[in-house]
Residue, then its C-alpha position, 0 to 999 in steps of 0.5 A: x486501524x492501529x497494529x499491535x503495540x511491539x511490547x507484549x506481555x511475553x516480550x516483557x516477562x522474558x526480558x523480566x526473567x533474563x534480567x532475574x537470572x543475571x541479578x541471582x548470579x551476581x548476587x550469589x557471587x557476592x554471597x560467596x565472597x562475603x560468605x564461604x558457603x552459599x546454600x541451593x536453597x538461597x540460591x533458589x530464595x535468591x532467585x524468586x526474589x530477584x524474579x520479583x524485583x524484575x517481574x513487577x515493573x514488567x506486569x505493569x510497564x502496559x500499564x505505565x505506557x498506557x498512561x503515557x500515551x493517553x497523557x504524553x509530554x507535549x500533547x497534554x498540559x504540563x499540569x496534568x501530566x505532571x499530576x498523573x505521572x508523578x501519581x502513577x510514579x508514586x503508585x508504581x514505587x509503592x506497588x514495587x517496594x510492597x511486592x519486595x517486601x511480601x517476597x522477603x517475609x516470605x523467603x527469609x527469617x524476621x520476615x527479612x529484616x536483619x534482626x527482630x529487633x529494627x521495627x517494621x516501620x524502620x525496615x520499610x522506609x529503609x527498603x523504600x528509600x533505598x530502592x526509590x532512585x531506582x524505581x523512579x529512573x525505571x519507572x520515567x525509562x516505561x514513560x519514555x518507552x511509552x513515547x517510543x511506542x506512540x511515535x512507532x504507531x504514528x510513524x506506522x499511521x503515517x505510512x500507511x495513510x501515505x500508501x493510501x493517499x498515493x494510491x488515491x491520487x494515482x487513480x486520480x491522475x488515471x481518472x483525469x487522463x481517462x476524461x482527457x480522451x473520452x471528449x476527444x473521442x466523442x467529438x472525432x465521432x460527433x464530426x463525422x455524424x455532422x459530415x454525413x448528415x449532409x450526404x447520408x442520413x441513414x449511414x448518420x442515424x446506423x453511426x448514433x445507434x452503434x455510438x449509443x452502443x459503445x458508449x453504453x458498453x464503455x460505461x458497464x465497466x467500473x475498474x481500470x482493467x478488463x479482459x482482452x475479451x470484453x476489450x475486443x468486443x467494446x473495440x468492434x462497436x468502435x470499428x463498426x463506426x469507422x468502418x460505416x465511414x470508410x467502407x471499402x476503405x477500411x479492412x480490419x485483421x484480428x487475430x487473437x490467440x485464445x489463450x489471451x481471452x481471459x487475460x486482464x488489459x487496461x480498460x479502453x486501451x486498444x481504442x485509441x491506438x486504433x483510432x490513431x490508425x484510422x486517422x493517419x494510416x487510413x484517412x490521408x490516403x485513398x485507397x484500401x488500408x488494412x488494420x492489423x489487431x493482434x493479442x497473443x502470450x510472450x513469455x510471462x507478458x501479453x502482447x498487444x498489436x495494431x499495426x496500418x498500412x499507411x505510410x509510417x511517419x519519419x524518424x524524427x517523428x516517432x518520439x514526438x508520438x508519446x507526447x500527444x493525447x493518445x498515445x501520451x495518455x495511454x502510456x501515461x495509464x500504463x505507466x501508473x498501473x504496471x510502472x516499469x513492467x510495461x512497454x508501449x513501443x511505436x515503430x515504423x513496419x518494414x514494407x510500409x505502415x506503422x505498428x504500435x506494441x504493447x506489453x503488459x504483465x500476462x495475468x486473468x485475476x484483477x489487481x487489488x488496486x483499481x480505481x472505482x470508476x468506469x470509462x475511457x480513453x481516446x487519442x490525438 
């Protein structure tokens, strides 16, 4: 959908009447010098005259811009564009020059002609031809304003269908990152189920129930973000599985404050930083591990927490981390929905563990931009 066009009708007759002042000054400074005495009266004559002669190509300059963008130079075969302009030139000149001389009948004695005695045929093609350079020039200057304007709504559509396009990709690009992990995940589970189909089948089947659970839950959400609320409740589904595998194994901490409930996170976020926790906190060692999950206001941020209590990786280990699927991939959705307003900080925890924190702009309302699609993320 196009804007509306920059020359108003407004803009023009003001430009129109500025230019009117200006020509009845000039022109009575040349009356006083020419004639000693120069009456009000031809000063207001001289004024609607001028008002006219600037007035005219400024009625009809939408017109002539019309024109030339439904026949513009270059888009329409030369021949018929030269036949409509030099058409619409032509009627522009004549609509002018007769505005003229209805203005001067009547304003000024004989109808303006300098003496009765010159004919009326003489005194028009003296004022046609005295005028038409001018008019033609003014007349091909609306025509090239007339390109202005359509190269101005191109310009102006090409922005706009930029925007557009970025924004399609970029919910391209967090969709694709999306069905990156959702495989991961479901195979890491489908694992275990096949692990415990050999030494418990019970455990197996309450896993399959609570799998169906997640996934159905997971794929109720539609956009790229959700409240900590339902983030949490579609993460215990996720705990709930796990901590059927580990038992004792796993003990799980969640402390969220209550004012971050309603605060919107990216959907699927925190699932895969847990399931990271699983896997290299929990499962290497054999003895209880505890996950922390923490959510709570820092300033004008929301802060989200998981940290272990694993052994933390080495030092020259932490940036290989945000190259992997999960975590790559989380900070790679970060990244396209808050861009330098996000952080995602891995960090070794004094004592022993390993801590992942996430900060995003604190905020309960959607965002405007989110992409139509429903489902989730996973981790390496």
């Amino acid at each position: 959908m196009r804007s509306r066009s920059p020359l108003r009708l407004p803009l023009l007759v003001t430009v129109a009447a500025v230019l009117a002042v200006s020509s009845t000054i000039q022109a009575w400074r040349l009356q006083t010098l020419e004639h000693d005495a120069a009456t009000i009266t031809l000063a207001a004559q001289l004024f609607i005259l001028n008002g006219i002669y600037w007035l005219v190509p400024a009625l009809l300059a939408p017109a002539i811009v019309a024109i030339t963008r439904r026949y513009r130079l270059g888009a329409t075969p030369w021949r018929t564009a030269l036949v409509v302009h030099l058409a619409s030139a032509a009627g522009f000149t004549i609509i002018h020059t007769l505005a003229i001389l209805v203005t001067r009948a009547l304003l000024f004695p004989y109808g303006g002609r300098v003496q009765a005695t010159i004919s009326w045929g003489a005194y028009l093609q003296r004022n046609y031809l005295m005028q038409l350079d001018w008019m033609i020039a003014t007349y091909f200057f609306l025509v090239g304003l007339g390109h202005a304007v359509e190269y101005w709504h191109e310009a102006e559509e090409r922005t706009v269908n930029g925007e557009r396009l970025q924004r399609q990709l970029a919910e391209a690009q967090l969709r694709v990152l999306e069905r990156q992990l959702h495989p991961h995940f479901l195979f890491n589970t489908l694992h275990t189920v096949s692990a415990l189909m050999r030494t418990d089948v019970d455990a197996a089947d309450d896993i399959i129930d609570r799998l169906s659970d997640l996934l159905r839950l997971s794929l109720r959400q539609r956009g790229q973000e959700v409240t900590v609320r339902d983030e949490l409740e579609l993460l215990r589904k996720y705990l709930d599985i796990e901590q059927m595998r580990f038992r004792d194994r796993l003990a799980v901490s969640v402390d969220v404050a209550e004012e971050t409930l309603d605060a919107m996170v990216p959907h699927f976020v925190l699932q895969p930083i847990v399931e990271n926790a699983v896997l290299h906190g929990i499962a290497p060692r054999a003895r209880t591990g505890r996950i922390d999950i923490r959510a709570f206001r820092d300033g004008s941020d929301l802060r989200l927490e998981v940290s272990d209590t694993g052994d933390g990786v080495p030092e020259t280990q932490l940036t290989a981390l945000n190259h992997g699927i999960g975590l790559g991939n989380t900070r790679a959705r970060l990244e396209h929905l808050y861009g330098s307003s996000q952080r995602l900080k891995c960090e070794n925890v004094d004592g022993g563990g390993f801590r992942v924190s996430i900060a995003v702009p604190f905020r309960t309302e959607r965002r405007a931009i989110e992409a139509q699609v429903g489902v989730g993320e996973e981790v390496a």
